[in-house]
N, C-alpha and C positions, 0 to 999 in steps of 0.2 A: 406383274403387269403382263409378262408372254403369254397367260394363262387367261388374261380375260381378253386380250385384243390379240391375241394372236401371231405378234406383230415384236415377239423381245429382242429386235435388233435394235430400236430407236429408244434409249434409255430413257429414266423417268429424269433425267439431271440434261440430256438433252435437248427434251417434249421441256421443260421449264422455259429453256433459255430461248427459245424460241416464242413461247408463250408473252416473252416478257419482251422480247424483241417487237411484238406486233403490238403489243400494248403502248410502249413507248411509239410507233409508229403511227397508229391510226387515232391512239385517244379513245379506243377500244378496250378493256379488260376481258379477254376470252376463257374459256372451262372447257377442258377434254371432261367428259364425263364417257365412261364405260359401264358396260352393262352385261352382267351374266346370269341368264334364267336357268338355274338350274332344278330338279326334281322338286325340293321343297324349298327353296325358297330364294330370292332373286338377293344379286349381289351388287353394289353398286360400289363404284371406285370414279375418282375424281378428282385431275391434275390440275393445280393455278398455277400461275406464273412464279409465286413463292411460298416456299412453307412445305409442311409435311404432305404426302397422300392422305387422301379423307377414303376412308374406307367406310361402306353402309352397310351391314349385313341386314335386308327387308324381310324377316323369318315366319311375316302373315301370309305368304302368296307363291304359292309351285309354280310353274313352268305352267304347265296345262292351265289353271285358273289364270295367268297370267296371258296367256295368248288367246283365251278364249276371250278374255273385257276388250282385248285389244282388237278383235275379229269385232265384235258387239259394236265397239266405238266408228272404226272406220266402216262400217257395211252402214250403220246407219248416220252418218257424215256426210256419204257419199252418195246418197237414195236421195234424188231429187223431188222424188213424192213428200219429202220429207222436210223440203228448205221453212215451209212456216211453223215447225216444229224447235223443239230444245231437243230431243228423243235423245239425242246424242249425250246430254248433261251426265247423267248418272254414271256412265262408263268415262267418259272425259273426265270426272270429278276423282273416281275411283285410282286410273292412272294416272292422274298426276300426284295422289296419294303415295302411289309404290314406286314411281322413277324419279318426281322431283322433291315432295317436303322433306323427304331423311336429309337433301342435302342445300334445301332452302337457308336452313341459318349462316350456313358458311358461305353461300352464294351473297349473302345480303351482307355479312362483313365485311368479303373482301373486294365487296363493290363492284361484282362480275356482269359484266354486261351484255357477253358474247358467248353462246354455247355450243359445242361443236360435242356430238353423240356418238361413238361407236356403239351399234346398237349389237346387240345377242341377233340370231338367226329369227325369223317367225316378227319382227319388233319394226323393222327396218320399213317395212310401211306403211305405220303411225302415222298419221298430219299431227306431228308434235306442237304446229302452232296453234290448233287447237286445244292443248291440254287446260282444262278449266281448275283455278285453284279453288273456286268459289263467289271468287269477288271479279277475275277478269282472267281473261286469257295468258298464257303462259308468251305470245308474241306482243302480250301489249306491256312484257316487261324484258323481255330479251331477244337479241338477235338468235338466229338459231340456224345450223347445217348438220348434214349428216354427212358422213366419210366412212369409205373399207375400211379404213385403217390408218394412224396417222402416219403410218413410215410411206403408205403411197399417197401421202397428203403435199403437195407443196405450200410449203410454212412459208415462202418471203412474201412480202408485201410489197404490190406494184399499183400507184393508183391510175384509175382507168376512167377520171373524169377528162372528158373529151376526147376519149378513144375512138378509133371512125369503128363501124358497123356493118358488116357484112350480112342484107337480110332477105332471105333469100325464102319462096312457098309457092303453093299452091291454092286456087280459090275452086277449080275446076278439075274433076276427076273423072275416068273411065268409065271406074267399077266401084266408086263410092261416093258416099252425100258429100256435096259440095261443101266450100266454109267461106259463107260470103263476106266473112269478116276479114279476113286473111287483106286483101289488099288495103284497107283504112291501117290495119297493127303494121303491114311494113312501111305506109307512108307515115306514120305517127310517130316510128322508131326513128327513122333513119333521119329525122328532124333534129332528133334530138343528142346528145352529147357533141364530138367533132363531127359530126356528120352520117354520112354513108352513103351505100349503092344498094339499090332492091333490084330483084332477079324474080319476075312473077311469072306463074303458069309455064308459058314456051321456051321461057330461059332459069327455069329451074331444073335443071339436071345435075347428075353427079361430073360427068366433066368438067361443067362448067364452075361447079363448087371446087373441085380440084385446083382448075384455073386460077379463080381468083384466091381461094386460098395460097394459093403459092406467089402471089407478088409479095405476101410479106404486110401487106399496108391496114390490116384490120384485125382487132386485137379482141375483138368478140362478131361470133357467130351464130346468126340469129332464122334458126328454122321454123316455119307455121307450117304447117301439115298434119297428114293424117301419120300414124304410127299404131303396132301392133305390138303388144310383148305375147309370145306363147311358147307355154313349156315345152321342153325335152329340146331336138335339133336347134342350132345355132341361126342353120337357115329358115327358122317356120318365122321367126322374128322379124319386123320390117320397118324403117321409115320409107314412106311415100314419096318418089321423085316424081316429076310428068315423065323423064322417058324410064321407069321402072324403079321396081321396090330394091332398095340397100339393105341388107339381112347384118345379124350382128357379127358376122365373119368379117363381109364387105366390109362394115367399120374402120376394122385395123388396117384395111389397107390406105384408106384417104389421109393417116399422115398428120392427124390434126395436130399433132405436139411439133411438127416440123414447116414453118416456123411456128411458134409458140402459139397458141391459143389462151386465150387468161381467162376467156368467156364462151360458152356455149349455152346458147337458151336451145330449149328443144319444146317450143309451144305446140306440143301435139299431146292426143291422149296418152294417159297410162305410159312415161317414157321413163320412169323412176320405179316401177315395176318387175320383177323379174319370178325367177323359181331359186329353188337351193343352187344351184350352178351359179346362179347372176344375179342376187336377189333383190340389187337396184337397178337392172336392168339395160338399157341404152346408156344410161346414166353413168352410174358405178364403171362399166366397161371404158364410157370414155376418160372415168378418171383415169384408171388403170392404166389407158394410153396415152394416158399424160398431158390431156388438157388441165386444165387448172380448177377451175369450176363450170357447174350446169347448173342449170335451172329447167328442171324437170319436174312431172305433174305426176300423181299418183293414184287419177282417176279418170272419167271420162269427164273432160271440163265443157260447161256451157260458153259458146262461142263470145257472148257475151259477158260472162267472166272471164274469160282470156283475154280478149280485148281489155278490157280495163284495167286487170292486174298488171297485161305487159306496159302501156301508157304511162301506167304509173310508176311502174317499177323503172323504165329505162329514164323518164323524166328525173326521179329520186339522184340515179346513177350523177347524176350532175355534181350532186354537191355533198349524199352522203361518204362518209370516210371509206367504207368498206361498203361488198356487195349484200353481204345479209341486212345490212340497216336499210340499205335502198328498200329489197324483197319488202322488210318487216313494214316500213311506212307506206308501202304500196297495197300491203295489205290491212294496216291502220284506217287508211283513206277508205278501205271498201266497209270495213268492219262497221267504222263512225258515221257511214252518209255520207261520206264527202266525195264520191263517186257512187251516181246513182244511176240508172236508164231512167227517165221519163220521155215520154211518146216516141217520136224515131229519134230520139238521141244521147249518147254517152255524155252525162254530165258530171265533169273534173275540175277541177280545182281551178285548171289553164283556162277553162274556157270548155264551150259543146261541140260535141266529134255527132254530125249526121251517122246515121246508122243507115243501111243497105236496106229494102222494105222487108227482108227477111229475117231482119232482126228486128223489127220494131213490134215489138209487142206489149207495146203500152210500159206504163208507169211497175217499173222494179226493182224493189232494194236488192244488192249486193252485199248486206249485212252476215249472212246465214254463211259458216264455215267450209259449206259447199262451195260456194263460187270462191274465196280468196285461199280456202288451207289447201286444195290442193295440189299448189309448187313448193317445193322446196330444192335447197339448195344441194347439190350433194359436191363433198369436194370442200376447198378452201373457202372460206368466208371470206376471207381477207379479199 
């Protein structure tokens, strides 16, 4: 196990009892699954809550072939010239071939319902809810996150329906395009579970986020903005405040594990992105500093799929057990039509969200893997 995650401090007799803990907890059955691309051919290993390690050795597919489908799949996932297309199918078909069927039979025995990925380097970001088995998507039959590792994973389970909301952005920028959605996503969030507070445009800064993180009273934190991941220095990195850009240094100092964070969404581009140093990005790091989970995006998202996935996703928080089944049925809703744009407005399931005249652009499904796959969770499911 030290040898594919890195990580041989938290034993495989450990990683069980906790597996089995949240299972009993949520009514949830979850899967570590790990993953090691090596030269000729990829390795797959896979913890349940009971029973033996499943080991895969997948001996059709190198390293190199293997990150090149995976390059194939998300470049053409993520090409908006591309939403009335399938383009994507054939490399989606392909991975889910070498990461999931070796371990589909044992998945469907032991009635696994929740999948949490230590992925190999070059892998980490995949929009895994996309993997096509051939009949349906790999989200239209399990929850799913991704995690460093699980020893910097927090395993307990706290449920967070009716948690208040901390939501905090910007609609208006300096020195870049505007997001006129930004004020409808924090009045639609902050509605829903226990509540909340929104902090828009003039009172979006980092003091002020300090501030109210530190009363203690809001147990998910909820950013809309613009954000940057670029390689090499810590500081070329940035989320977008109105009084100045937060680099990934800045990060560790705001403290978010102190009091406890359980939730952080980071509704901006590309925030689950990184290079070999960080290679989930804003994401990954804020696990690492001990928030609990994110919900981070792995491309440049259309304003109006942002919008709808968060609506959806913080309405789900209500009543599903765990945070990935929220994500999963929020992106279910976009997948099926059951949120769609027609003329100026977001139509959900609750009822129609007017849209801002810059987003009305007539009648458009939200079907295509572009607008719902790419958030994912990184961090604890639970």
């Amino acid at each position: 196990m030290g040898q594919l995650c890195n990580q041989p401090e938290l034993s495989i007799k450990d990683l069980q009892a906790a597996l089995n803990e949240i299972a009993k907890q949520t009514g949830k059955k979850p899967a570590v699954i790990y993953t090691l691309a090596r030269p000729t051919q990829l390795d797959l290993m896979m913890v349940t809550p009971e029973g033996e390690t499943i080991y895969a050795p997948v001996r059709a597919v190198g390293r190199e072939q293997l990150l090149k489908t995976a390059n194939q799949f998300t470049n053409s996932i993520r090409d908006p010239r591309l939403v009335n297309t399938r383009a994507y199918l054939p490399a989606s078909q392909q991975l889910y071939q070498w990461l999931i069927a070796p371990l589909r039979p044992q998945l469907d025995a032991q009635g696994i319902e929740t999948l949490v990925f230590v992925l190999d380097s070059g892998l980490r970001t995949v929009p895994l809810s996309a993997l096509h088995d051939g009949q349906r998507f790999l989200i239209e039959r399990f929850n799913l996150a991704l995690v460093p590792s699980m020893s910097l994973t927090d395993r307990r389970y706290r449920n967070i329906q009716r948690a208040k909301i901390l939501a905090m952005g910007a609609s208006e920028f300096k020195d870049q395009s505007p997001l006129p959605a930004v004020p409808i996503e924090l009045d639609q969030i902050t509605k829903d579970l226990g509540g909340g507070t929104e902090f828009l445009n003039a009172d979006f800064t980092i003091p002020n986020l300090q501030r109210q993180h530190r009363q203690g009273i809001y147990q998910i934190i909820h950013l809309a903005t613009h954000a940057q991941f670029q390689p090499g220095s810590p500081e070329n990195s940035y989320i977008v405040f109105t009084d100045g850009r937060l680099n990934l240094l800045q990060l560790r100092n705001l403290r978010l594990y102190r009091p406890e964070t359980e939730l952080l969404t980071l509704s901006a581009c590309r925030t689950a992105v990184g290079d070999l140093d960080a290679e989930l990005g804003f994401a990954g790091l804020s696990v690492q500093l001990g928030v609990k989970s994110v919900v981070a995006s792995l491309w440049y998202v259309s304003d109006e799929g942002t919008l709808a996935l968060m609506t959806g996703f913080y309405n789900q928080l209500n009543t599903a057990p765990i945070k990935a089944e929220a994500l999963r049925q929020a992106q279910l809703a976009m997948l099926r039509g059951d949120i769609t744009v027609k003329g100026n407005e977001l139509r959900t399931i609750r009822g129609a969200i007017p849209l801002p005249p810059a987003l009305a652009v007539g009648d458009r499904s939200l079907s295509h893997p572009y607008f719902w796959a790419a958030f994912t969770i990184v961090g604890s499911p639970w």
